[in-house]
TIDREN-484190 format. One record per residue (C-alpha): residue in three letters; z, y, x. Coordinates in steps of 0.25 Angstrom, whole numbers, plus 5000, padded with zeros to 4 digits. Layout:
<mardos>
<mardo><residuo>ALA</residuo><c3>Z</c3><c2>Y</c2><c1>X</c1></mardo>
...
</mardos>
This chain:
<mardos>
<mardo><residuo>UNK</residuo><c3>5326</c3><c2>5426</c2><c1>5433</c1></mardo>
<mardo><residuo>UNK</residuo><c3>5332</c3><c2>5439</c2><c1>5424</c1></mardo>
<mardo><residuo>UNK</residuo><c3>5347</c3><c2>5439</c2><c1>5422</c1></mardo>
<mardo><residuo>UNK</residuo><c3>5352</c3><c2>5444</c2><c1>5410</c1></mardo>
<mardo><residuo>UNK</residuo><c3>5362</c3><c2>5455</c2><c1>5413</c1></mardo>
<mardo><residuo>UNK</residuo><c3>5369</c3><c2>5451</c2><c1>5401</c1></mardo>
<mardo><residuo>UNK</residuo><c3>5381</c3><c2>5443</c2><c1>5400</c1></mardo>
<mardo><residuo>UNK</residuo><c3>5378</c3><c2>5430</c2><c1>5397</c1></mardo>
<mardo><residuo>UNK</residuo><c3>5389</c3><c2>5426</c2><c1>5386</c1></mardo>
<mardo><residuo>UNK</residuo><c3>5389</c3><c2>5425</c2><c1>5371</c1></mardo>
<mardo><residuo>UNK</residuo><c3>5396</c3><c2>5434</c2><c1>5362</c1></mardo>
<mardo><residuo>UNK</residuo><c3>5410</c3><c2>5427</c2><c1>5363</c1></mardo>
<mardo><residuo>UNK</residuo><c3>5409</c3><c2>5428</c2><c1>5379</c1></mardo>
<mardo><residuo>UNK</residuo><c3>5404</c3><c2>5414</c2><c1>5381</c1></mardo>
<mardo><residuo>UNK</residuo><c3>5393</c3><c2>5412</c2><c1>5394</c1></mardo>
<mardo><residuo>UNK</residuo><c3>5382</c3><c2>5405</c2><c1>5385</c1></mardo>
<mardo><residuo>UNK</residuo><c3>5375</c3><c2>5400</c2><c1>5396</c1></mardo>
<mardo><residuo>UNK</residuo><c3>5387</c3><c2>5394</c2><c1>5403</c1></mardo>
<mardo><residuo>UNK</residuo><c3>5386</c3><c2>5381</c2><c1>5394</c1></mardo>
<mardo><residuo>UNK</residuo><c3>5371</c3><c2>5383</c2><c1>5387</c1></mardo>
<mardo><residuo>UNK</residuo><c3>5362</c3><c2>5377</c2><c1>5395</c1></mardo>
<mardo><residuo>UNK</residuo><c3>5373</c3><c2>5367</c2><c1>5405</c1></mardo>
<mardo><residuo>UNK</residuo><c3>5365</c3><c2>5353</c2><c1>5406</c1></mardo>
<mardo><residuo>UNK</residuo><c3>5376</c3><c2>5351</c2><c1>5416</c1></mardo>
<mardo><residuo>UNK</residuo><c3>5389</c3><c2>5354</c2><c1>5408</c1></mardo>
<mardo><residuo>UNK</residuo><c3>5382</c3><c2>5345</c2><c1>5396</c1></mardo>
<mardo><residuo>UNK</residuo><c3>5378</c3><c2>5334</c2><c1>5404</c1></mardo>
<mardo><residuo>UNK</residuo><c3>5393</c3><c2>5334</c2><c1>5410</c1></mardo>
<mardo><residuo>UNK</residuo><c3>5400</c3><c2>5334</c2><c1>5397</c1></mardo>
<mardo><residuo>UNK</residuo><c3>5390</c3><c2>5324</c2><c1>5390</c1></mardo>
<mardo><residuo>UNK</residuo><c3>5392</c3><c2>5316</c2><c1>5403</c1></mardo>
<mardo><residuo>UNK</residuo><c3>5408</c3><c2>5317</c2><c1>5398</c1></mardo>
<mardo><residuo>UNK</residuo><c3>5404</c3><c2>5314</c2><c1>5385</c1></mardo>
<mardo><residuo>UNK</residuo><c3>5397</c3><c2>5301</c2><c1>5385</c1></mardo>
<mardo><residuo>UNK</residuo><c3>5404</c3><c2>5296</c2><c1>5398</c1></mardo>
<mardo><residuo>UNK</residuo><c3>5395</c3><c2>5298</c2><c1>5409</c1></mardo>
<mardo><residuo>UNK</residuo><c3>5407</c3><c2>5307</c2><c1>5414</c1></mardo>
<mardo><residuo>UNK</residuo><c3>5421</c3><c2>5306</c2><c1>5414</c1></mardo>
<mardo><residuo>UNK</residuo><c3>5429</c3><c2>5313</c2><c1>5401</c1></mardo>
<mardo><residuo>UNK</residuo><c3>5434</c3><c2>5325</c2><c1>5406</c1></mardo>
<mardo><residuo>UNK</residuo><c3>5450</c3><c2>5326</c2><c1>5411</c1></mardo>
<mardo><residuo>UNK</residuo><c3>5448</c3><c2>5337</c2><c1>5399</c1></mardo>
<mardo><residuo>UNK</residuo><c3>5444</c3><c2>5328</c2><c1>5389</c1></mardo>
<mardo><residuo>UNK</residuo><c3>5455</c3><c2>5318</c2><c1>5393</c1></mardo>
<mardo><residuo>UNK</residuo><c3>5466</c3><c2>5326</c2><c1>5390</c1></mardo>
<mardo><residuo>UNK</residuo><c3>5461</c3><c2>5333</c2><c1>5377</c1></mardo>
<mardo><residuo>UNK</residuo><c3>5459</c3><c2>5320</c2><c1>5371</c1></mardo>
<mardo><residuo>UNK</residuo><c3>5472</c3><c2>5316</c2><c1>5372</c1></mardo>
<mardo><residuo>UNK</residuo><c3>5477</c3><c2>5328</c2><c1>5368</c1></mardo>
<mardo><residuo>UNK</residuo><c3>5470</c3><c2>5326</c2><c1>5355</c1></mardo>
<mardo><residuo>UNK</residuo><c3>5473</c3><c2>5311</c2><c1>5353</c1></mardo>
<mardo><residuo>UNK</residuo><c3>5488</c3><c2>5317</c2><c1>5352</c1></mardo>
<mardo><residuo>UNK</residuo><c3>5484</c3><c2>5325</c2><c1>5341</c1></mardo>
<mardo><residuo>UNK</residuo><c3>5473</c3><c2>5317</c2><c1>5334</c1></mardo>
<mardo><residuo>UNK</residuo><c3>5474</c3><c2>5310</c2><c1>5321</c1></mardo>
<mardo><residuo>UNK</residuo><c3>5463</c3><c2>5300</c2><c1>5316</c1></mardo>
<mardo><residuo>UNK</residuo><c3>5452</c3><c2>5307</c2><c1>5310</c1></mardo>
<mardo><residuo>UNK</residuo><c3>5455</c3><c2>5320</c2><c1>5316</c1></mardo>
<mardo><residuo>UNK</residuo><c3>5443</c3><c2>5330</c2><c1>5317</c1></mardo>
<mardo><residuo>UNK</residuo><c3>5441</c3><c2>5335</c2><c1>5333</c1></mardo>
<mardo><residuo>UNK</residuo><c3>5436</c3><c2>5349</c2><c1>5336</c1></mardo>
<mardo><residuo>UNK</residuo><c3>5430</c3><c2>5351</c2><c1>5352</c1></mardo>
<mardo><residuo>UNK</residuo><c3>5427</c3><c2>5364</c2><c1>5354</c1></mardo>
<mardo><residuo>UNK</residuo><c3>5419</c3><c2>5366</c2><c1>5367</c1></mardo>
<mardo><residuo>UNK</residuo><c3>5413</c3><c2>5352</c2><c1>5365</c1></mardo>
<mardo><residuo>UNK</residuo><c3>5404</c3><c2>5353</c2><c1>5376</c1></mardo>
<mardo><residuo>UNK</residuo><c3>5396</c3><c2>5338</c2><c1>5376</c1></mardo>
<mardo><residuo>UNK</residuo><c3>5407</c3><c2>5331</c2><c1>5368</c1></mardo>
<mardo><residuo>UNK</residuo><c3>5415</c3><c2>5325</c2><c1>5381</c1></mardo>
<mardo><residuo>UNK</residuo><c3>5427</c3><c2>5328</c2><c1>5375</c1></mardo>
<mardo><residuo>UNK</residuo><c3>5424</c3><c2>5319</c2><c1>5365</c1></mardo>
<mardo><residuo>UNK</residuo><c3>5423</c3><c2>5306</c2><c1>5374</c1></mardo>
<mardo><residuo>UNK</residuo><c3>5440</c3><c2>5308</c2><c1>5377</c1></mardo>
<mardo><residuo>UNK</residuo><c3>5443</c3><c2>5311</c2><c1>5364</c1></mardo>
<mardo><residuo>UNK</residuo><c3>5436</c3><c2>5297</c2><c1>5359</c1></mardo>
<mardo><residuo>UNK</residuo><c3>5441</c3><c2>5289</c2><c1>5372</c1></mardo>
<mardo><residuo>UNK</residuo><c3>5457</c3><c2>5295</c2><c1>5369</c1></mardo>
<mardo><residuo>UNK</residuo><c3>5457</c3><c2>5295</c2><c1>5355</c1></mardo>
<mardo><residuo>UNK</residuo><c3>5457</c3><c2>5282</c2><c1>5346</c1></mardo>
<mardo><residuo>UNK</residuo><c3>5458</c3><c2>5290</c2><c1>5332</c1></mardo>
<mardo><residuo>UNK</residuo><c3>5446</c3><c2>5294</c2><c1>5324</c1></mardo>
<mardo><residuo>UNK</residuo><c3>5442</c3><c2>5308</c2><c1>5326</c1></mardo>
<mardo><residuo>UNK</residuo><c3>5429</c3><c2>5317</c2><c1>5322</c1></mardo>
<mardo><residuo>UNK</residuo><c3>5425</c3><c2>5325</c2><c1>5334</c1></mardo>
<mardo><residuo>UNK</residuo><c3>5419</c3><c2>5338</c2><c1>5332</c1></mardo>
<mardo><residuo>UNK</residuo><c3>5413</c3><c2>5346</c2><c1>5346</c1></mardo>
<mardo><residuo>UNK</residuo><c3>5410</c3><c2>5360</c2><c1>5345</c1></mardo>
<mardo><residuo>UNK</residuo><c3>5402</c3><c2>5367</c2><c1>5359</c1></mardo>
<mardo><residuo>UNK</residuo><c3>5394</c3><c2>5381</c2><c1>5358</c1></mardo>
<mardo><residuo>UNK</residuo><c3>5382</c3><c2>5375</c2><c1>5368</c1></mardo>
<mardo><residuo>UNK</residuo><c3>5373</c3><c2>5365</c2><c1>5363</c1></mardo>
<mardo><residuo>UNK</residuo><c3>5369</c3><c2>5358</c2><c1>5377</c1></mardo>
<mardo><residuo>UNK</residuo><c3>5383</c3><c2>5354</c2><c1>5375</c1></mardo>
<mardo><residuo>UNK</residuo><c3>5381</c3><c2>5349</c2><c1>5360</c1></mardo>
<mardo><residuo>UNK</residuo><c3>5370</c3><c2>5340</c2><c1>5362</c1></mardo>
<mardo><residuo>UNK</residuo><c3>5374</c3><c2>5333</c2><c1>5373</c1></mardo>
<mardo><residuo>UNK</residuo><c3>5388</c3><c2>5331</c2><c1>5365</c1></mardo>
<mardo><residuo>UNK</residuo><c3>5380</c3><c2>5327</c2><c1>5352</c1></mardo>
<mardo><residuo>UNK</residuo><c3>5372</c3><c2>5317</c2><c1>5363</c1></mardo>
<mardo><residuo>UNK</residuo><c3>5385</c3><c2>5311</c2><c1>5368</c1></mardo>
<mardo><residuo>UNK</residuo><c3>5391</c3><c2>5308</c2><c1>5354</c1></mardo>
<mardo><residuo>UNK</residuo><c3>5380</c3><c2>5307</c2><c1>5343</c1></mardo>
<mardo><residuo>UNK</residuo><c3>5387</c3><c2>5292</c2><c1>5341</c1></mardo>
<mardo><residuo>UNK</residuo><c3>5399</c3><c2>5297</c2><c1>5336</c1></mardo>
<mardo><residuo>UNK</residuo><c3>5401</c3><c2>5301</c2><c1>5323</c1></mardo>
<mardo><residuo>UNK</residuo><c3>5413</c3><c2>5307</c2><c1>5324</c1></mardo>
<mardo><residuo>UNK</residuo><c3>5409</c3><c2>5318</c2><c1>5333</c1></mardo>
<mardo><residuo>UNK</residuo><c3>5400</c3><c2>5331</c2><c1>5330</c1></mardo>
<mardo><residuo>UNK</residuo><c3>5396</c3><c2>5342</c2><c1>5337</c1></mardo>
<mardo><residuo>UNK</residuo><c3>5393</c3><c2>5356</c2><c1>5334</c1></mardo>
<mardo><residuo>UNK</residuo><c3>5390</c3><c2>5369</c2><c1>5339</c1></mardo>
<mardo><residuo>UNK</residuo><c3>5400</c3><c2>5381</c2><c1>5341</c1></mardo>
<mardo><residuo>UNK</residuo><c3>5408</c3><c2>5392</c2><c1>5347</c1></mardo>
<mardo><residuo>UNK</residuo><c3>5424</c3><c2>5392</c2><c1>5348</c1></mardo>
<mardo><residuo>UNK</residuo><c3>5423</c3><c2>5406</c2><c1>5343</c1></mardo>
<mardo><residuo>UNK</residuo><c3>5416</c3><c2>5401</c2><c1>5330</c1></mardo>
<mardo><residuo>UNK</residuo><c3>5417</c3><c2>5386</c2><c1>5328</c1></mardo>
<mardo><residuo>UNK</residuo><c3>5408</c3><c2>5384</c2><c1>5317</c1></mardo>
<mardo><residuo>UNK</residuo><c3>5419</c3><c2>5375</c2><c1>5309</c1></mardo>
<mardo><residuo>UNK</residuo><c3>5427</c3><c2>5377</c2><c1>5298</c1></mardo>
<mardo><residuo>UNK</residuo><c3>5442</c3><c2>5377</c2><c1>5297</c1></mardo>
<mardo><residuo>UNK</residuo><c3>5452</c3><c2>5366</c2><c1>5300</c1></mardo>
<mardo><residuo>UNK</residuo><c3>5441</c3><c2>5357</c2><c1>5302</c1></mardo>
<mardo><residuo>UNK</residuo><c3>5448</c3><c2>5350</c2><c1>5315</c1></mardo>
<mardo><residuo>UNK</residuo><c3>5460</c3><c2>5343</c2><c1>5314</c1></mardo>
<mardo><residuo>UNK</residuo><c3>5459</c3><c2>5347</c2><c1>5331</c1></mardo>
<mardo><residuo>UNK</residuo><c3>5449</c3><c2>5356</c2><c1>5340</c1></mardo>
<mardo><residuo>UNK</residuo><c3>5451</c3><c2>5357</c2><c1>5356</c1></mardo>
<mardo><residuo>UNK</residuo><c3>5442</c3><c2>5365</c2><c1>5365</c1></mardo>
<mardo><residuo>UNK</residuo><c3>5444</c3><c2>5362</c2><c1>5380</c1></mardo>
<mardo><residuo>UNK</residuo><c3>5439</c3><c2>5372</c2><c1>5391</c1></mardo>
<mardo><residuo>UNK</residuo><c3>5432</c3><c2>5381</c2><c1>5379</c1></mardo>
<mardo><residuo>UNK</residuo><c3>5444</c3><c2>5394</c2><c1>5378</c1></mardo>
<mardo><residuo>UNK</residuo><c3>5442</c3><c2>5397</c2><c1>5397</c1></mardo>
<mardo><residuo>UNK</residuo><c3>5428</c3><c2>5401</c2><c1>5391</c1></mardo>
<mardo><residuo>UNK</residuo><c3>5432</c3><c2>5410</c2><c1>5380</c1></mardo>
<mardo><residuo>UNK</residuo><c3>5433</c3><c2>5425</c2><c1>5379</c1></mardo>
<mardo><residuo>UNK</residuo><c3>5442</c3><c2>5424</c2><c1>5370</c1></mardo>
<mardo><residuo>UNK</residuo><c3>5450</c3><c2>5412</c2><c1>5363</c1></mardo>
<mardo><residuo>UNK</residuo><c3>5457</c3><c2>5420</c2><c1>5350</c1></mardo>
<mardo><residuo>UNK</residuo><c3>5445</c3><c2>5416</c2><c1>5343</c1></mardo>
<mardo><residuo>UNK</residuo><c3>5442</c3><c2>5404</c2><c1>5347</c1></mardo>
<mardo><residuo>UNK</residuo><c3>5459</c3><c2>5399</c2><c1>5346</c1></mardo>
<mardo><residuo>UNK</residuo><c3>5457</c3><c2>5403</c2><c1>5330</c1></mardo>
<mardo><residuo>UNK</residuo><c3>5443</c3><c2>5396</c2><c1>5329</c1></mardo>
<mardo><residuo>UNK</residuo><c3>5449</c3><c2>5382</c2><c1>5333</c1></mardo>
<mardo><residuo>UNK</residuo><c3>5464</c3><c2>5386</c2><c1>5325</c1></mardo>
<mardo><residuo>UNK</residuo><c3>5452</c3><c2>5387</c2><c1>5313</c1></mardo>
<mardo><residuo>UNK</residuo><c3>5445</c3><c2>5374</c2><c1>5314</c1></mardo>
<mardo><residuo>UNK</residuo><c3>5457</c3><c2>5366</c2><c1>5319</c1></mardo>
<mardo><residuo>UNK</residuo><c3>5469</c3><c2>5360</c2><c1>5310</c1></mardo>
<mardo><residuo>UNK</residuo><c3>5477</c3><c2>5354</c2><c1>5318</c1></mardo>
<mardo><residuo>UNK</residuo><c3>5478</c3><c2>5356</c2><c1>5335</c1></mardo>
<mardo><residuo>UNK</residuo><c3>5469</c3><c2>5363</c2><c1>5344</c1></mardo>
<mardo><residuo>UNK</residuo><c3>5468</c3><c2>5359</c2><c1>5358</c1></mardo>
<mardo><residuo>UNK</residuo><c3>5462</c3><c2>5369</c2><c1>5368</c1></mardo>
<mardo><residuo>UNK</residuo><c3>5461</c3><c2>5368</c2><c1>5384</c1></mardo>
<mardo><residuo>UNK</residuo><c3>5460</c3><c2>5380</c2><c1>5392</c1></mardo>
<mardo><residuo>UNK</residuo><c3>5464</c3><c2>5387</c2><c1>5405</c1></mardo>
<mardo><residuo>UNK</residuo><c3>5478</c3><c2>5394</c2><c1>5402</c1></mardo>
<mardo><residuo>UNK</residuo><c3>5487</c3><c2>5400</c2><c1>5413</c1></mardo>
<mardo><residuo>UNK</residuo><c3>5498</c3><c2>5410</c2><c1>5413</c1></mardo>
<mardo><residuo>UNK</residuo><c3>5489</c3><c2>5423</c2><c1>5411</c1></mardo>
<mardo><residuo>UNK</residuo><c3>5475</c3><c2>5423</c2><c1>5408</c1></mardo>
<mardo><residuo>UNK</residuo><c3>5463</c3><c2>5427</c2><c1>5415</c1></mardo>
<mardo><residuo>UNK</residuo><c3>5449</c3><c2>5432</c2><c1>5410</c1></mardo>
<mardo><residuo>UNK</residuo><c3>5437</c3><c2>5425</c2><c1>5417</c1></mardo>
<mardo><residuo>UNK</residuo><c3>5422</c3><c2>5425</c2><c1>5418</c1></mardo>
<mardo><residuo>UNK</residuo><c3>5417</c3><c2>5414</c2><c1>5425</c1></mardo>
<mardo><residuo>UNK</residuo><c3>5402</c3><c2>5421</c2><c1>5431</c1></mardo>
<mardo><residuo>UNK</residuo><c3>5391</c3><c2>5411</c2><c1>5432</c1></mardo>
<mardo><residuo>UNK</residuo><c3>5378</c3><c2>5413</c2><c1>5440</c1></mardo>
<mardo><residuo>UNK</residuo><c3>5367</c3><c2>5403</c2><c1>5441</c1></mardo>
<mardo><residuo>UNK</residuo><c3>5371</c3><c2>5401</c2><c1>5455</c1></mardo>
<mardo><residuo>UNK</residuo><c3>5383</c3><c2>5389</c2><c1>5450</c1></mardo>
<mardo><residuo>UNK</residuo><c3>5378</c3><c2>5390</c2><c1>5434</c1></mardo>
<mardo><residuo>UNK</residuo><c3>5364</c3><c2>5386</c2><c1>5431</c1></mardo>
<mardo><residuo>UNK</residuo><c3>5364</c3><c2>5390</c2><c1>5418</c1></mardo>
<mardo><residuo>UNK</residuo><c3>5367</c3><c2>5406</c2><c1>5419</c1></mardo>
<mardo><residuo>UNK</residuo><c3>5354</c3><c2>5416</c2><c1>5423</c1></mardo>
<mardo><residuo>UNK</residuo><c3>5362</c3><c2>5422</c2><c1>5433</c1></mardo>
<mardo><residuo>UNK</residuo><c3>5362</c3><c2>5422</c2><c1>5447</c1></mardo>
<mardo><residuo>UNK</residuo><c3>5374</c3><c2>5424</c2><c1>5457</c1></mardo>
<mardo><residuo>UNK</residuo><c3>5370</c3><c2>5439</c2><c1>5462</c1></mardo>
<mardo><residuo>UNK</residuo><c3>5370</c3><c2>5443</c2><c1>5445</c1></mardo>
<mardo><residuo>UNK</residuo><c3>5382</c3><c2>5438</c2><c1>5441</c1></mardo>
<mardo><residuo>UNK</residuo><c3>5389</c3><c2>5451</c2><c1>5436</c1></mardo>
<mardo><residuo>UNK</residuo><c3>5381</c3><c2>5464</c2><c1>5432</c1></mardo>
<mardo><residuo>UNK</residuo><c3>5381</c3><c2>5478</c2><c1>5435</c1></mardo>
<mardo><residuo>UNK</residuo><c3>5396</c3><c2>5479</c2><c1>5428</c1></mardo>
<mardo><residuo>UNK</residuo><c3>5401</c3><c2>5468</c2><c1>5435</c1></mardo>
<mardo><residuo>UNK</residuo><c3>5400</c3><c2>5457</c2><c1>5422</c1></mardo>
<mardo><residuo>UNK</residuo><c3>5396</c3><c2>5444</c2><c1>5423</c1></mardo>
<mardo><residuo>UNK</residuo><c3>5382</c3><c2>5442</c2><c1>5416</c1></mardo>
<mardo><residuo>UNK</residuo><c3>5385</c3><c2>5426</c2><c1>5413</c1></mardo>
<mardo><residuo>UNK</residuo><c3>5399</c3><c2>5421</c2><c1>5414</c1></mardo>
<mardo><residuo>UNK</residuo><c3>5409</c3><c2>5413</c2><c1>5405</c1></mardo>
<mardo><residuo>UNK</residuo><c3>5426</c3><c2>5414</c2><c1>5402</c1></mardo>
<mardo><residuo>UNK</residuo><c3>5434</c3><c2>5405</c2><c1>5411</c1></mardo>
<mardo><residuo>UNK</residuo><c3>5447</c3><c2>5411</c2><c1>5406</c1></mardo>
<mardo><residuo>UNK</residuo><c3>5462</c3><c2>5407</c2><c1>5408</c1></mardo>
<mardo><residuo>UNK</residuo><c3>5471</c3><c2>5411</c2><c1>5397</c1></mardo>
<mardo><residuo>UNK</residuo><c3>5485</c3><c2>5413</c2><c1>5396</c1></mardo>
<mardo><residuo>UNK</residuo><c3>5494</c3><c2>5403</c2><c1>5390</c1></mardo>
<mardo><residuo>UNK</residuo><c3>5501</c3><c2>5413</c2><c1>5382</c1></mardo>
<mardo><residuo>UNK</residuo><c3>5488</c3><c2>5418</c2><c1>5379</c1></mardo>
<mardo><residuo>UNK</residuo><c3>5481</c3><c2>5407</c2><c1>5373</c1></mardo>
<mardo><residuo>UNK</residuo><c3>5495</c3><c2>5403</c2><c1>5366</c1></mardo>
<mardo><residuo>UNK</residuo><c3>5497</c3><c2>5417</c2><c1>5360</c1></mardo>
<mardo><residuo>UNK</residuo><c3>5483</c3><c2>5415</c2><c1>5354</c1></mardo>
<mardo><residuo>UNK</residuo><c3>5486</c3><c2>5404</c2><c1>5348</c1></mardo>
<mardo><residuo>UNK</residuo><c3>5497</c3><c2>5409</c2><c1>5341</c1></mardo>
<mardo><residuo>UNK</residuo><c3>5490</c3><c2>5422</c2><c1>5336</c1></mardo>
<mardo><residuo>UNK</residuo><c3>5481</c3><c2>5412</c2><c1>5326</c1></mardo>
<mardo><residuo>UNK</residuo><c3>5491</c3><c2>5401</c2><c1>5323</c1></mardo>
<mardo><residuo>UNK</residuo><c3>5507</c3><c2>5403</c2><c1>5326</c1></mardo>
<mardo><residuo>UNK</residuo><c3>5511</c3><c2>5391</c2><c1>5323</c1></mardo>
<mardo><residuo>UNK</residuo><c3>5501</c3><c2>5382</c2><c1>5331</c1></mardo>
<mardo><residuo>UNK</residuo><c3>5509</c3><c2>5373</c2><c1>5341</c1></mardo>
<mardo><residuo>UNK</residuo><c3>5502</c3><c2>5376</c2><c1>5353</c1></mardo>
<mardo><residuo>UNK</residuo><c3>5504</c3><c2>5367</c2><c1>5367</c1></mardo>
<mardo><residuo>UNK</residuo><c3>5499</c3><c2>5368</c2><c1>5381</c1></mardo>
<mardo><residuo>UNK</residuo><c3>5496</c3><c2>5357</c2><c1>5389</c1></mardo>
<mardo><residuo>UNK</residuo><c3>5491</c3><c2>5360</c2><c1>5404</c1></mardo>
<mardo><residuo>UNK</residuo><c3>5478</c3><c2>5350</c2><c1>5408</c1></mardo>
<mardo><residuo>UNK</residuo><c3>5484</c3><c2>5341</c2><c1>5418</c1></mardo>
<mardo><residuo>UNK</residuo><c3>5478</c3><c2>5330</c2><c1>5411</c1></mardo>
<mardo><residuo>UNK</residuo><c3>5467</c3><c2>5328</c2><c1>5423</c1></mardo>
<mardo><residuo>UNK</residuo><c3>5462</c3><c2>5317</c2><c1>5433</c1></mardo>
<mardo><residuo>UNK</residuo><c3>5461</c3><c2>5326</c2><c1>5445</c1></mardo>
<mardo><residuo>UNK</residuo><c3>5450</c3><c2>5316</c2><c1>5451</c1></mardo>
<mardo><residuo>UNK</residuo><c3>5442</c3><c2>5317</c2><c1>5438</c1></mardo>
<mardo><residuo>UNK</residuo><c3>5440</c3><c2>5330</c2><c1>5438</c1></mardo>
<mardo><residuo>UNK</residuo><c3>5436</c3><c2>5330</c2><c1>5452</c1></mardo>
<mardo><residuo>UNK</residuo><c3>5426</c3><c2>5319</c2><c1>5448</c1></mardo>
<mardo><residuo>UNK</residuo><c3>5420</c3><c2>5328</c2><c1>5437</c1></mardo>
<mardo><residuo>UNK</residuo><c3>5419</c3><c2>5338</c2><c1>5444</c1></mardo>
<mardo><residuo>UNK</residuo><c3>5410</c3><c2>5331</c2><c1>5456</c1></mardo>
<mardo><residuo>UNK</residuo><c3>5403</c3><c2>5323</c2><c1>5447</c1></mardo>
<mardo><residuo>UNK</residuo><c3>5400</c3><c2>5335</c2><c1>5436</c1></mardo>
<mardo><residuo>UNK</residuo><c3>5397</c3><c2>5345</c2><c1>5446</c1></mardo>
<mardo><residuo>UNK</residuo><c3>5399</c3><c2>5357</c2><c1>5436</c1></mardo>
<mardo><residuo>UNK</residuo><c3>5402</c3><c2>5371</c2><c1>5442</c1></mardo>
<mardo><residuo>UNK</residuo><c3>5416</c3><c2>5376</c2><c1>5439</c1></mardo>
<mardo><residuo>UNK</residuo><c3>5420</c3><c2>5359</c2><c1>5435</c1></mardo>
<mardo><residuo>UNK</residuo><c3>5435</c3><c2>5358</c2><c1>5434</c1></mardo>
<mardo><residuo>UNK</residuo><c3>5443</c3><c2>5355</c2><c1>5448</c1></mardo>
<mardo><residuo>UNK</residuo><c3>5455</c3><c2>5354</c2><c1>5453</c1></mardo>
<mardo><residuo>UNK</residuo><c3>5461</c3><c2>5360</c2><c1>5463</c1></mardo>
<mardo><residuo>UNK</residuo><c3>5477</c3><c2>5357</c2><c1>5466</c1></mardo>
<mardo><residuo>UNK</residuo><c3>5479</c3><c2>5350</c2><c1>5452</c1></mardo>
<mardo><residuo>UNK</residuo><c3>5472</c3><c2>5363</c2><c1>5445</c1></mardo>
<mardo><residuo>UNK</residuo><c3>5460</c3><c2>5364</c2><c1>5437</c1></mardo>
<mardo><residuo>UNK</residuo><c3>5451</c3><c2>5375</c2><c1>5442</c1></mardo>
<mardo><residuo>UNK</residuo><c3>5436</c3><c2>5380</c2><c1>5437</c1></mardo>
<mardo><residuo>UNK</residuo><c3>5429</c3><c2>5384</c2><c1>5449</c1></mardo>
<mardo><residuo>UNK</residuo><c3>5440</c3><c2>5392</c2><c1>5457</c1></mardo>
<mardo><residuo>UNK</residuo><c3>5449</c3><c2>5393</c2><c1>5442</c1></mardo>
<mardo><residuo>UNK</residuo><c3>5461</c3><c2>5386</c2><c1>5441</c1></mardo>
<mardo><residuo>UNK</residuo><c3>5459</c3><c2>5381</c2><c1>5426</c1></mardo>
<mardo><residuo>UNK</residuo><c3>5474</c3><c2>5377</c2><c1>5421</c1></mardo>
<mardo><residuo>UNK</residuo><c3>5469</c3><c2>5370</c2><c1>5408</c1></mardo>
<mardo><residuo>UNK</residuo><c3>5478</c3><c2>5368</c2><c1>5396</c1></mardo>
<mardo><residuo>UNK</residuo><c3>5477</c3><c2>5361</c2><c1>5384</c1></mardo>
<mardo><residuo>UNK</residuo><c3>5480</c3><c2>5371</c2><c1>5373</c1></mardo>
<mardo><residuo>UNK</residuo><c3>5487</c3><c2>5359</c2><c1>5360</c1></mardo>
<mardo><residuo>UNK</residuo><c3>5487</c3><c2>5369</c2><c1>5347</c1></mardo>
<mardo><residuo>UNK</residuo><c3>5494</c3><c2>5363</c2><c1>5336</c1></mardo>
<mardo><residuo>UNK</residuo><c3>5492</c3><c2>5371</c2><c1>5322</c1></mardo>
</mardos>
């Protein structure tokens, strides 16, 4: 089979094929969505985060939507009415989304990039994004796209430690079947990797300092992610059998052999 030499990313340095094609992944989520599954530890936490927030008839914002699972916390937790919007950049993740929810009419699904959210301004009373920023080459445009569509709190979760590191997370066929290349090509003659995606850690006074750069005045506070079952996410992870599932090792999250020090990032504007 030919390899393309090329890297295999789009132009905002996002691994196309890392999600494009994963029946896996969206049969997990839709699984997490309709209940065959059990709600994410994730999805938990953010929606009680969001009930604090919430007033009836508040318009909800998911971007990184994946199959809608979030969604099945948020309608668990809370009790108010609510419209629901998902936003994800992969179809396989969409339709199965649109599949687990076409009874609800208060939930709609569209497709977009954080980069460029096709959605005009101030049309969210709140937008999250869990697990969308570790992927992102950079989060300066991203930050100002949800501080445009959102009017009243953004909630963000992501990896922050004292000091940031850059990563590439290199895939071959060998642990990822949906990437075109084998083990033994996984970097070309310069030493890149032909198909890989961000698994990036940023700095807290990083990722606060960028949020001050587009809106002074927002009210930001962190919350580290301790709110988790250690069992469940032990149970997810042999149940799910995902390469890189979250796991924990002495009370930490870790992503293959990355400790994942997760935080929920509450922006008030």
């Amino acid at each position: 089979m030919k390899i393309d030499h090329k890297p295999i990313i789009d132009k905002y340095g996002l691994c196309l094929n890392e999600y494009k094609n994963n029946k896996n992944n969206a049969n997990v989520y839709y699984k997490r969505a309709i209940g065959k599954f059990p709600e994410m530890e994730t999805s938990k936490a953010m929606a009680k985060i969001i009930k604090k927030i919430l007033v009836n008839e508040d318009k909800i914002l998911d971007v990184g939507c994946g199959s809608g699972h979030f969604l099945r916390s948020l309608r668990r937790v809370i009790k108010k009415k609510f419209l629901y919007t998902g936003i994800d950049p992969y179809e396989i993740f969409l339709k199965k989304a649109k599949l687990a929810w076409k009874k609800d009419k208060n939930a709609n699904f569209i497709k977009g990039n954080i980069y460029n959210l096709p959605i005009k301004k101030n049309k969210f009373d709140i937008s999250y994004s869990s697990n969308v920023f570790i992927h992102l080459n950079d989060i300066e445009k991203p930050l100002k796209e949800l501080f445009r569509v959102t009017k009243k709190a953004i909630i963000i979760r992501t990896v922050l430690y004292e000091v940031s590191y850059k990563i590439q997370l290199v895939y071959n066929n060998k642990w990822w079947k949906n990437i075109n290349v084998k083990p033994e090509n996984e970097f070309d003659k310069k030493g890149n990797p032909r198909a890989y995606s961000f698994f990036n850690i940023h700095s807290k006074d990083y990722f606060l300092s960028q949020i001050k750069k587009i809106n002074k005045n927002a009210s930001v506070k962190l919350i580290k992610d301790n709110f988790f079952l250690k069992k469940n996410i032990s149970k997810s992870l042999k149940d799910e059998k995902r390469p890189l599932a979250t796991r924990i090792i002495n009370g930490e999250q870790f992503s293959g052999c990355i400790m994942q020090p997760h935080y929920f990032i509450i922006i008030r504007k």
